[in-house]
VOPAGU-2260 file (C-alpha; in pm, 1 decimal, decimal comma):
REM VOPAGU-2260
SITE   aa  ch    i         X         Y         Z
SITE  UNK   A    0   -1239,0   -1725,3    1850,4
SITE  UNK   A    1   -1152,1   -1961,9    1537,4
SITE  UNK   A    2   -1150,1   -1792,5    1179,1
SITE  UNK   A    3   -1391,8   -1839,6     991,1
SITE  UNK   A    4   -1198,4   -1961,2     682,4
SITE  UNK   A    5   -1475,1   -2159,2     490,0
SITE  UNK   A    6   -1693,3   -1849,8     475,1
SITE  UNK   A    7   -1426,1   -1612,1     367,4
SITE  UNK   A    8   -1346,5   -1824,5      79,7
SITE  UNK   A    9   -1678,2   -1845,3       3,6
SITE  UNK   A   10   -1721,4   -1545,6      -0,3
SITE  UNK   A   11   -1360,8   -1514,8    -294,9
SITE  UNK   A   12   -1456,9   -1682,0    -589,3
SITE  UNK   A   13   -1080,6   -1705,4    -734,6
SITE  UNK   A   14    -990,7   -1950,0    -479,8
SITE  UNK   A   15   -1131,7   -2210,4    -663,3
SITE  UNK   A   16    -898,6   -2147,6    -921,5
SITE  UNK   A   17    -559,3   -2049,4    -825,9
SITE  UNK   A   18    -343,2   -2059,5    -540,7
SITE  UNK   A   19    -325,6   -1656,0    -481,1
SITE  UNK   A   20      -7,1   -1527,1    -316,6
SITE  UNK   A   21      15,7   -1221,0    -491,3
SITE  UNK   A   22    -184,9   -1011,7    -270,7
SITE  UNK   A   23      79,5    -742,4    -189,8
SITE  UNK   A   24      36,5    -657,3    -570,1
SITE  UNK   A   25    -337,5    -708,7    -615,0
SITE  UNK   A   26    -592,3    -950,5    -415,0
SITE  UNK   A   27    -853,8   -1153,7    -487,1
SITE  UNK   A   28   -1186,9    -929,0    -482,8
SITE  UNK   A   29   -1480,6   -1089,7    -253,6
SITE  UNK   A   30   -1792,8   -1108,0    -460,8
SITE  UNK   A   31   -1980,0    -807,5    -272,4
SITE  UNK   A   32   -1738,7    -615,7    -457,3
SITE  UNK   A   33   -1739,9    -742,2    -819,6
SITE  UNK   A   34   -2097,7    -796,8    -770,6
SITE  UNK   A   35   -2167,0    -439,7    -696,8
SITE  UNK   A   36   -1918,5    -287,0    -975,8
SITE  UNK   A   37   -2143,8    -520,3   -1233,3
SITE  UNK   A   38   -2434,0    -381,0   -1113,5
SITE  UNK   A   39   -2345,7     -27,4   -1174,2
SITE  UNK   A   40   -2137,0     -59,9   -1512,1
SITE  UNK   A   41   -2485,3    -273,4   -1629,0
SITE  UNK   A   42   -2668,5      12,7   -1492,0
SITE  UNK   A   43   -2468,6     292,4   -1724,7
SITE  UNK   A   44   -2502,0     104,1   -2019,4
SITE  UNK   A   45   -2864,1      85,1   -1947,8
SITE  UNK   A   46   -2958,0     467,8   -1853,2
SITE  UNK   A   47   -2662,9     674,6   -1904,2
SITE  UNK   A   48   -2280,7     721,9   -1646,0
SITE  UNK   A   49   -2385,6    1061,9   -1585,3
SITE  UNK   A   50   -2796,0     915,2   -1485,1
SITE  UNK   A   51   -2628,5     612,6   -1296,3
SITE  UNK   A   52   -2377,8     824,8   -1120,9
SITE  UNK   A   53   -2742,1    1029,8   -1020,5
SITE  UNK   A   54   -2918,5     736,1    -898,3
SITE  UNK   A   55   -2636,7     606,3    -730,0
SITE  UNK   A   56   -2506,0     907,7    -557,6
SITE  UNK   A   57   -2464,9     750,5    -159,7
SITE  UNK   A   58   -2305,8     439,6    -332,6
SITE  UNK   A   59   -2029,4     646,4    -509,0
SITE  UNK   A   60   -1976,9     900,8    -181,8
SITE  UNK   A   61   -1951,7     588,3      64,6
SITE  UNK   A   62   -1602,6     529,5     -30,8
SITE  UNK   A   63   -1497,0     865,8     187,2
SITE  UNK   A   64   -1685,9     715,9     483,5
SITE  UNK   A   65   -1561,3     388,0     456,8
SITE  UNK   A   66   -1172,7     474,7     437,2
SITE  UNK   A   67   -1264,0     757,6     697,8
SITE  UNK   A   68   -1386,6     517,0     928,3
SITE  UNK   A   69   -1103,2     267,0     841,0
SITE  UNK   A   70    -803,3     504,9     940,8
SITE  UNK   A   71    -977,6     713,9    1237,1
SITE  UNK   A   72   -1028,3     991,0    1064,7
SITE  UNK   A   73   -1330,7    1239,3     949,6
SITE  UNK   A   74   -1445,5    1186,7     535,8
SITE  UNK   A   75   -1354,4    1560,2     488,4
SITE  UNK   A   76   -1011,3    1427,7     535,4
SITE  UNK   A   77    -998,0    1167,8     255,2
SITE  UNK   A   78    -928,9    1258,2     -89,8
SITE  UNK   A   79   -1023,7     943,0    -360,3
SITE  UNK   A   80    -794,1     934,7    -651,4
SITE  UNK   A   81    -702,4     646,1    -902,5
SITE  UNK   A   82    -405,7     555,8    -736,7
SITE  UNK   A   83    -192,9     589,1    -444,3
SITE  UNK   A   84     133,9     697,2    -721,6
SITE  UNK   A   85    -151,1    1004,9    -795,0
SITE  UNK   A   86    -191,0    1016,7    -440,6
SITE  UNK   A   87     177,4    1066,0    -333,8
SITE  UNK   A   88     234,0    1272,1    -636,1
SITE  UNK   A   89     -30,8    1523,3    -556,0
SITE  UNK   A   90      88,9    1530,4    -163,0
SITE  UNK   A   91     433,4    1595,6    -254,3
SITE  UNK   A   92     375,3    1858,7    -502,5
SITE  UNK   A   93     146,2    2109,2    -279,2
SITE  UNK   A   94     408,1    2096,1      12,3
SITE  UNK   A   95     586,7    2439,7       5,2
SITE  UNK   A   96     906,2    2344,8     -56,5
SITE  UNK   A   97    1230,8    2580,3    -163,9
SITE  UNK   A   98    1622,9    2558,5    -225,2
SITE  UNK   A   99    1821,5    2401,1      98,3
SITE  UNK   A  100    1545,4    2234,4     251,9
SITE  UNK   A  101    1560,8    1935,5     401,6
SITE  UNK   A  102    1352,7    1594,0     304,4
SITE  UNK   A  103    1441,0    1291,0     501,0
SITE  UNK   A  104    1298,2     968,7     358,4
SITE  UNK   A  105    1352,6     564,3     422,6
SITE  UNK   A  106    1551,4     373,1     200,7
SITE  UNK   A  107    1286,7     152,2     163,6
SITE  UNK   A  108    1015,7     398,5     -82,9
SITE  UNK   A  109     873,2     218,0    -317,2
SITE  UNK   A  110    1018,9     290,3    -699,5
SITE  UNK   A  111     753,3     546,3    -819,3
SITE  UNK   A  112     775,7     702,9    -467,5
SITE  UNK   A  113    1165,9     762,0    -511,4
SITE  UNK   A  114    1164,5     885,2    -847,6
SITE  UNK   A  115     913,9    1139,6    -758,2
SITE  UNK   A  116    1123,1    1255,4    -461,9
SITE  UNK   A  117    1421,2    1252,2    -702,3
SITE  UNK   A  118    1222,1    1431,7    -930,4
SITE  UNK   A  119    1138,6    1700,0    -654,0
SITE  UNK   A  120    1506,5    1730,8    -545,9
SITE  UNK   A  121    1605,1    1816,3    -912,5
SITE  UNK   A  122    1321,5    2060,8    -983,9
SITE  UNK   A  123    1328,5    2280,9    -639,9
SITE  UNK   A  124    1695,1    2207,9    -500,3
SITE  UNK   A  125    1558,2    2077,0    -190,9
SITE  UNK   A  126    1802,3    1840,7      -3,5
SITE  UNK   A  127    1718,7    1465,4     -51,9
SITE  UNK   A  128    1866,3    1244,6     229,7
SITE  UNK   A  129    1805,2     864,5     303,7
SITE  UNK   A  130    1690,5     795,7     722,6
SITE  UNK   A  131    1921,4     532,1     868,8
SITE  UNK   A  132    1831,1     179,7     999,7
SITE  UNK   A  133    1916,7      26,7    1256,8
SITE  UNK   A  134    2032,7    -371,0    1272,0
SITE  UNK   A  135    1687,1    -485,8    1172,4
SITE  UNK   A  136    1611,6    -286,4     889,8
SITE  UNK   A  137    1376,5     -12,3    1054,2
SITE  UNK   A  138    1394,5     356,5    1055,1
SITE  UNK   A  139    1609,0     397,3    1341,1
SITE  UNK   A  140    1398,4     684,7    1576,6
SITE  UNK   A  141    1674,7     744,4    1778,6
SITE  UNK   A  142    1869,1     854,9    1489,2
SITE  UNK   A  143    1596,6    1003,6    1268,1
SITE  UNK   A  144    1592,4    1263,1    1673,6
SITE  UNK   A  145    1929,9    1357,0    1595,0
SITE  UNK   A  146    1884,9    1457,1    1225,6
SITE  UNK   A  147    1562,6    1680,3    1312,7
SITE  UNK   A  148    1618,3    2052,6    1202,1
SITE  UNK   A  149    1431,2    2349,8    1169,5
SITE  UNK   A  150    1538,8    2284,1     758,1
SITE  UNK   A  151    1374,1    1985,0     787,6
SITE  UNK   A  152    1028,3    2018,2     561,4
SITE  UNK   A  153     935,0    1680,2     467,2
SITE  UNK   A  154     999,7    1331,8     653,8
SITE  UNK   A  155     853,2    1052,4     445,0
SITE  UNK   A  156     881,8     664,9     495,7
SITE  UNK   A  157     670,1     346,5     427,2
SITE  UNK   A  158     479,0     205,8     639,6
SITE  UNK   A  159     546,4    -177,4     497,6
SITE  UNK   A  160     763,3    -142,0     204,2
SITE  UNK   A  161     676,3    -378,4    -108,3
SITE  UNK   A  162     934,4    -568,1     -88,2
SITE  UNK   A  163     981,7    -705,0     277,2
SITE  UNK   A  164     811,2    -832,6     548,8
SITE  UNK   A  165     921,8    -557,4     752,8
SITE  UNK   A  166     670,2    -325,5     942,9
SITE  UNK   A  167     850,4      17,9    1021,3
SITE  UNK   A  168     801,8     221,2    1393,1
SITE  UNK   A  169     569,9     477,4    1212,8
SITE  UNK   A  170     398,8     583,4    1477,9
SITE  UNK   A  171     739,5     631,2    1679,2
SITE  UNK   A  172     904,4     854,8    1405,1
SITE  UNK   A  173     523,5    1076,2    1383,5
SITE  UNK   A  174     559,1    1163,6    1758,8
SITE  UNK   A  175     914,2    1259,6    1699,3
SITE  UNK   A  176     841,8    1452,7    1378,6
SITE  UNK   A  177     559,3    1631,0    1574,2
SITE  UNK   A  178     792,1    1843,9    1797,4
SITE  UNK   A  179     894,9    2017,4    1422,0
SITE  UNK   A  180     738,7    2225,6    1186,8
SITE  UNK   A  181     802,2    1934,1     952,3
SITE  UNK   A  182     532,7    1764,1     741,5
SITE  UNK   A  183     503,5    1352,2     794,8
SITE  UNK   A  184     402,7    1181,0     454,4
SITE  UNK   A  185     315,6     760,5     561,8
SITE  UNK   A  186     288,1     589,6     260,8
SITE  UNK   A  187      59,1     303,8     383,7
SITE  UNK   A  188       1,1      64,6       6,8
SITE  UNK   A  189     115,6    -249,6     175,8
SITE  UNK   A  190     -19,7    -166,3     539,9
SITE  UNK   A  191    -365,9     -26,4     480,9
SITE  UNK   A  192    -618,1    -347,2     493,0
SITE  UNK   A  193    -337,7    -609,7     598,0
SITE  UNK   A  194    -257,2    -448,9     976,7
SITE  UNK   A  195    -417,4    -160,0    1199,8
SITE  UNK   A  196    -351,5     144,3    1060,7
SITE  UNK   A  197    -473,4     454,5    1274,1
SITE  UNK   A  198    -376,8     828,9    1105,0
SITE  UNK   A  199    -405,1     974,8    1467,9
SITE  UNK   A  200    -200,9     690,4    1640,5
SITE  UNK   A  201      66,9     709,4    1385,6
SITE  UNK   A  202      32,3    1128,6    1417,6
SITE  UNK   A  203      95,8    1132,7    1066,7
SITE  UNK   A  204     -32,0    1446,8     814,7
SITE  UNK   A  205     -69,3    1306,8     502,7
SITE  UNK   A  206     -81,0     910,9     379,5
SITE  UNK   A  207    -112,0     745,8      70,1
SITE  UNK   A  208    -273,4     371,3      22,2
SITE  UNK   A  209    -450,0     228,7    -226,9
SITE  UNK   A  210    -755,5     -16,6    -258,9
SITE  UNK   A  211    -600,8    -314,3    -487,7
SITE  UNK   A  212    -435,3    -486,3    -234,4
SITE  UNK   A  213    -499,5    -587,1      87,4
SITE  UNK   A  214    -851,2    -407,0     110,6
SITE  UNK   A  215    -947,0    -659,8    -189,5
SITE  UNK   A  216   -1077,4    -352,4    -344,5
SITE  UNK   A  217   -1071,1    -249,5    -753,3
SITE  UNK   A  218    -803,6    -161,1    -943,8
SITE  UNK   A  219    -747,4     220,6   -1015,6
SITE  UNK   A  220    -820,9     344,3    -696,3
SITE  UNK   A  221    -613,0     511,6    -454,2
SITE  UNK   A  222    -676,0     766,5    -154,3
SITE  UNK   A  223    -478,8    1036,3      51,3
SITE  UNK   A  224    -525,9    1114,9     398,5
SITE  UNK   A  225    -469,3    1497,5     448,4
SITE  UNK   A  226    -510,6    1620,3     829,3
SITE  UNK   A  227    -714,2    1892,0     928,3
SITE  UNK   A  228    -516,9    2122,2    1016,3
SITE  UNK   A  229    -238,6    2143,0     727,7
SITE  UNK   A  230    -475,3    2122,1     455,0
SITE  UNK   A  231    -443,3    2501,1     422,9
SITE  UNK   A  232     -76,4    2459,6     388,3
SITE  UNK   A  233    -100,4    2244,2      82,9
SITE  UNK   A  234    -161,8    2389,4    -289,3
SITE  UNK   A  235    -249,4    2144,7    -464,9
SITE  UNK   A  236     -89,8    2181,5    -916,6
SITE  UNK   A  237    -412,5    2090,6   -1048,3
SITE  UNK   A  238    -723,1    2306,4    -965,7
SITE  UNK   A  239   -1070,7    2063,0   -1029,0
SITE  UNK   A  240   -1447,8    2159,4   -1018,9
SITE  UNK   A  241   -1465,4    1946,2    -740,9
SITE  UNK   A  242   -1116,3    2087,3    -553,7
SITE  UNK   A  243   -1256,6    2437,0    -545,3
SITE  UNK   A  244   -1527,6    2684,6    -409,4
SITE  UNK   A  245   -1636,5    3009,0    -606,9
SITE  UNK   A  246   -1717,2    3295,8    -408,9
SITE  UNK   A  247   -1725,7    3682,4    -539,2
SITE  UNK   A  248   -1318,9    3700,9    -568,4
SITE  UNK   A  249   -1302,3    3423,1    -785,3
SITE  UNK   A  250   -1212,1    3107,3    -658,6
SITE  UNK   A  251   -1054,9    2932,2    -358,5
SITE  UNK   A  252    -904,8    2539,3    -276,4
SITE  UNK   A  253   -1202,5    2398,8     -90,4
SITE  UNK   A  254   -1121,8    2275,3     234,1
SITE  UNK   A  255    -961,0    1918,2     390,3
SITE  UNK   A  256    -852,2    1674,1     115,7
SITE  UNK   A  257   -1109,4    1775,6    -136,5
SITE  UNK   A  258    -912,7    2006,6    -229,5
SITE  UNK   A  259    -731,1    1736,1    -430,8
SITE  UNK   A  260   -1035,3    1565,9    -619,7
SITE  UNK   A  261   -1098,0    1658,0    -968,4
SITE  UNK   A  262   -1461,4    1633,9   -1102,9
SITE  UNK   A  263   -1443,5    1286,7   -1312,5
SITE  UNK   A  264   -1440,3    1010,9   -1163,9
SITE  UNK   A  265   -1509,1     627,2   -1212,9
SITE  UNK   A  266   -1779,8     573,6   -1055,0
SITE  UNK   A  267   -1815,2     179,5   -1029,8
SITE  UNK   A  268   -1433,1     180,5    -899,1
SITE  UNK   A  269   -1540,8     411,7    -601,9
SITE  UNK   A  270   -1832,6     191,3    -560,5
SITE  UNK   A  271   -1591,3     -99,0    -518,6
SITE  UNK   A  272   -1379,2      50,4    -326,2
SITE  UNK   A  273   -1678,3     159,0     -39,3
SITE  UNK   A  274   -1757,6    -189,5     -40,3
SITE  UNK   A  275   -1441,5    -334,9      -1,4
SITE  UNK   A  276   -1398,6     -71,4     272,2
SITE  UNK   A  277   -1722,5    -195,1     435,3
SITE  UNK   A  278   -1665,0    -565,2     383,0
SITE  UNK   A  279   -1292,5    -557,8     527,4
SITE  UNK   A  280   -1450,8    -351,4     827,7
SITE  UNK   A  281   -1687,7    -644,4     837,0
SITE  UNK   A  282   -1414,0    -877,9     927,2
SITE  UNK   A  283   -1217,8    -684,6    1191,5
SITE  UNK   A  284    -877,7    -570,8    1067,6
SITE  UNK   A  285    -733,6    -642,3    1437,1
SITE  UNK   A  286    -880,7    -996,2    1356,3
SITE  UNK   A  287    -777,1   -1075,8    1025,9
SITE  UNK   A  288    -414,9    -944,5    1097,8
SITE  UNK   A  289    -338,8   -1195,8    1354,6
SITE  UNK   A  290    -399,6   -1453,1    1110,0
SITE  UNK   A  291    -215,8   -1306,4     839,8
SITE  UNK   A  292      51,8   -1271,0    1056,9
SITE  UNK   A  293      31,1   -1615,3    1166,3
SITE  UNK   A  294       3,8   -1780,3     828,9
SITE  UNK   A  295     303,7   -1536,3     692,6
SITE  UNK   A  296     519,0   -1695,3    1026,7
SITE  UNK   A  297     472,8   -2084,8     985,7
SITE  UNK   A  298     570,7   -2000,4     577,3
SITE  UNK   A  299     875,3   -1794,9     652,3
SITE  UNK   A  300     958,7   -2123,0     928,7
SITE  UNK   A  301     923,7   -2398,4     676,5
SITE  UNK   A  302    1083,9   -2177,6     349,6
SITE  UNK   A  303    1383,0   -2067,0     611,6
SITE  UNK   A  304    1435,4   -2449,4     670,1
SITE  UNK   A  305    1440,1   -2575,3     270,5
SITE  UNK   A  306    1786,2   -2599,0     125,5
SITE  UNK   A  307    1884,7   -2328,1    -107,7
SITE  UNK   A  308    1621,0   -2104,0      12,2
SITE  UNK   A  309    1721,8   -1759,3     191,5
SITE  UNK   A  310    1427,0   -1530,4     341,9
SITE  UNK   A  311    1516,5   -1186,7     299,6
SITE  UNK   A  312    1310,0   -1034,3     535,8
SITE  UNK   A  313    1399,8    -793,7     782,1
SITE  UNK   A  314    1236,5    -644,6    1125,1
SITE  UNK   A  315    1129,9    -711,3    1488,5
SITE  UNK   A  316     730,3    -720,9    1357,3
SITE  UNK   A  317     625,7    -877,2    1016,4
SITE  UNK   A  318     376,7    -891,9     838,7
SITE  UNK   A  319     211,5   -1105,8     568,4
SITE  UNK   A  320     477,6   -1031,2     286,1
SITE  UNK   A  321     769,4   -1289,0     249,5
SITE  UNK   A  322    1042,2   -1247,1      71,9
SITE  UNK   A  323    1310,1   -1528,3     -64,7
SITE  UNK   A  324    1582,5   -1603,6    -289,6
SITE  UNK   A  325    1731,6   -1924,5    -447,6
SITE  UNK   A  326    2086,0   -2060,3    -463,2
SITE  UNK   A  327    2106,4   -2105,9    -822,0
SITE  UNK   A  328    1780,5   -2056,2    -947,1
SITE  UNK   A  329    1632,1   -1719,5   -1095,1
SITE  UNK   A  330    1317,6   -1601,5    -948,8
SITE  UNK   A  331    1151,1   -1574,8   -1280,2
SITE  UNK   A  332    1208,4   -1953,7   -1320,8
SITE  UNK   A  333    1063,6   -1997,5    -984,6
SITE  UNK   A  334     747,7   -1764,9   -1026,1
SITE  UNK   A  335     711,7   -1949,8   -1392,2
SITE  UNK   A  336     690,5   -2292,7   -1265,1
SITE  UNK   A  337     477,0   -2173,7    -967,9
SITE  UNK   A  338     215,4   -2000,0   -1221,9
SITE  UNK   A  339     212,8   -2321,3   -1415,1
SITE  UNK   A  340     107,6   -2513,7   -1092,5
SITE  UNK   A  341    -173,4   -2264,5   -1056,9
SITE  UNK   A  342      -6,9   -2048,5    -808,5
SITE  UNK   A  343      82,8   -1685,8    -785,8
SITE  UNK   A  344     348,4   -1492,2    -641,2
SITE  UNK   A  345     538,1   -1192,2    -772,5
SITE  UNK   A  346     925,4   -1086,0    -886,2
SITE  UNK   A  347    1056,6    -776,3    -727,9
SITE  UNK   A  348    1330,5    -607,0    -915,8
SITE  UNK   A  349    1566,0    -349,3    -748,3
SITE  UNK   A  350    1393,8     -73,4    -962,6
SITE  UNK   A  351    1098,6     -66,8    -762,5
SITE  UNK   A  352    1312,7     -57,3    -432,3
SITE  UNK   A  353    1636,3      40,4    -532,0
SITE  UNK   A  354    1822,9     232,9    -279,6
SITE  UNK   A  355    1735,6     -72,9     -32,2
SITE  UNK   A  356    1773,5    -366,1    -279,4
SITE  UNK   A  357    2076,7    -283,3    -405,4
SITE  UNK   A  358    2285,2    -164,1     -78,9
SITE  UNK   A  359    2196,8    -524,5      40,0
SITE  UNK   A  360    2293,8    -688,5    -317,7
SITE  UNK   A  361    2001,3    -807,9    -451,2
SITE  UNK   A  362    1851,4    -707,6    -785,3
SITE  UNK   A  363    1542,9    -958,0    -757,7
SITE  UNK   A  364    1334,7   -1184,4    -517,7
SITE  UNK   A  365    1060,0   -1368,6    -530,5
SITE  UNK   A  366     759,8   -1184,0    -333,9
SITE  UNK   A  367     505,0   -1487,4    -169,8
SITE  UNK   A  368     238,8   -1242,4      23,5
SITE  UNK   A  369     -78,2   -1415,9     186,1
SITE  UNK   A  370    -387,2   -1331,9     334,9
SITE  UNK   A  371    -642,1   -1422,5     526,0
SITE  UNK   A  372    -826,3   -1616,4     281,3
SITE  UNK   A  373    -522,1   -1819,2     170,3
SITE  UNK   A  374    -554,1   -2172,7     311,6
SITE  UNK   A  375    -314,7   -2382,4     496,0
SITE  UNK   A  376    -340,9   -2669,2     202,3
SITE  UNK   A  377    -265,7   -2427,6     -13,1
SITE  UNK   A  378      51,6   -2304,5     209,2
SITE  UNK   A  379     124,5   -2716,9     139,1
SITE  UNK   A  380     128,3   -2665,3    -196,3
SITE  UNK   A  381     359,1   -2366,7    -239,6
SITE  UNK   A  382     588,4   -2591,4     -24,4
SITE  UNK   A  383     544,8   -2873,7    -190,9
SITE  UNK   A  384     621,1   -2678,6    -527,2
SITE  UNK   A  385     948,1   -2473,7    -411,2
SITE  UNK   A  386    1066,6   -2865,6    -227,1
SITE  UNK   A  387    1027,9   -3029,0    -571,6
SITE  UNK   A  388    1224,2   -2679,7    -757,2
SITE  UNK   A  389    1475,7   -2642,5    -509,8
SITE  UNK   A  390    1584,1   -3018,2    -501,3
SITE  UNK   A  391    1521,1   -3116,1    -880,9
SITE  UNK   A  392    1675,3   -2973,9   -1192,1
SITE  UNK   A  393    1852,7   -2612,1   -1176,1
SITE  UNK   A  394    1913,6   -2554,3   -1535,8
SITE  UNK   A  395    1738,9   -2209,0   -1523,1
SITE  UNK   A  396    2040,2   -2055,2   -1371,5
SITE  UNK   A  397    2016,4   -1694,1   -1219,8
SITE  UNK   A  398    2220,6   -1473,3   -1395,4
């Protein structure tokens, strides 16, 4: 069935004016969504956050459902927070870790993700060591089998890092990680919204996304996936009103991913984020991911073709990110003259991927990630653009 692109862009008010291919950082929200954050931040300046928050109780709470549904799991699984850093922060801190155990992570993580694992190694001793790729760029499962221990605690990897186009074999390395006593922590920013993403296919016990991106969602709002059956053998650092029961003893964590919610909250956000749930749902992610992927393949054709343009991406499956470099010209340039003809794309520096980035040499590309929305004139006039930078004048000179 063709895609309906005229109502989706309709339905995105920003495409009439700029060419938006920064959507791995932050999409363009569909108007159901700013529309219904308006309508509740007019509402608390009208009758009170606390009253609105009151009156609009199922609006705030459908955010659980929505992301529940979204992943295949059950809303006492979901935890909302106000951002997936929060989100991978809290998971990693209430694993019981010690002295000489073992974490095995990609060498993809995302900058705040590594630092935090650093962070961990330096604080509790554990064992910090980087899963190995094969020729393509992925995890490699077949050598991620022969590293599994019984000191092996923690295996964590992204799902698409930020960076590349690649889409790692999650769902291989959670059926391998399975036969252990090992946790499996997905981080699932870049995947969540753009591609499929089932917690039970991948077999994963905790991930991490966020709504900004591909969901189309608000800023400031993030969510963790805890399963089930491990929540009891996570203790969360920070104890909320909303994280907790009372009984006669005192207190206890309250069970699932609750655990992990504090009391305050932003309440239009959540709202936001239920309907960009809902209106991403609406669509059919299975739908809209064949056309991402489609419109993410003819790009990475044509830019691979331009003189003095590399593509940098990696893997067997990719997605809608797409990653280049320039002979001779910085990124910055390039993203500068882009913004000035009224199209966005992003720089990513080797801080925010670094064990990747800089075992392959680079300390900066330029990031062009698409979506549905995003038009093929408007995949004209990024070429167009990058023809008439790559073939003119080079005195911006990448140092």
């Amino acid at each position: 069935m063709q895609f309906d692109l005229a109502t989706a862009r309709a339905d995105t008010p920003g495409v009439a004016h700029v060419v938006h291919l920064n959507n791995a950082g932050a999409s363009l929200a569909p108007r159901v969504v700013t529309e219904a954050m308006t309508a509740h931040l007019t509402l608390e300046s009208t009758v009170g956050a606390y009253e609105a928050a009151e009156r609009a109780q199922s609006a705030v709470g459908r955010a659980h459902h929505a992301v529940a549904r979204l992943l295949g799991a059950r809303s006492d699984e979901i935890a909302i927070v106000d951002s997936a850093t929060r989100a991978w922060g809290l998971a990693l801190a209430s694993i019981p870790l010690k002295a000489g155990d073992r974490v095995l992570v990609s060498p993809v993580e995302y900058g705040s993700n590594h630092l935090s694992l650093l962070h961990l190694a330096e604080r509790t001793g554990v064992r910090l060591e980087f899963l190995p790729v094969d020729a393509n760029g992925l995890v490699d499962p077949a050598a991620l089998e022969q590293r599994l221990d019984d000191r092996v605690k923690l295996v964590a990897m992204a799902h698409v890092p930020m960076h590349d186009g690649l889409v790692n074999p999650v769902a291989r390395v959670g059926e391998l990680v399975r036969r252990t006593d090992a946790l499996f922590l997905v981080d699932a920013c870049q995947s969540v919204g753009q591609l499929p993403v089932d917690v039970r296919e991948i077999d994963c016990d905790l991930l991490v996304g966020c709504g900004r991106k591909y969901l189309r969602g608000p800023r400031g709002t993030g969510f963790l996936y805890v399963r089930s059956a491990v929540a009891d053998r996570l203790t969360p650092t920070v104890a909320g009103l909303d994280g907790i029961q009372w009984d006669a003893g005192g207190y206890r964590f309250a069970p699932g991913a609750r655990r992990f919610e504090t009391w305050e909250a932003n309440a239009a956000a959540r709202i936001g984020l239920g309907v960009a749930v809902d209106y991403a749902l609406g669509w059919g992610v299975e739908r809209t991911w064949q056309r991402i992927r489609t419109l993410a393949a003819d790009l990475r054709a044509d830019l691979a073709a331009m003189p003095g343009v590399t593509v940098e991406d990696r893997g067997v499956e990719r997605c809608g990110n797409v990653a280049v470099t320039f002979d001779g010209l910085d990124p910055f340039h390039v993203r500068g003259e882009l913004l000035r003809a009224g199209i966005n794309t992003w720089v990513c520096l080797d801080n925010a991927a670094c064990q990747d980035m800089r075992q392959r040499g680079l300390s900066r590309l330029l990031r062009i990630s698409v979506h549905y929305y995003n038009s093929e004139s408007e995949l004209e006039r990024l070429r167009c653009a990058l023809d008439r930078l790559t073939t003119g004048s080079k005195a911006t000179v990448f140092a």
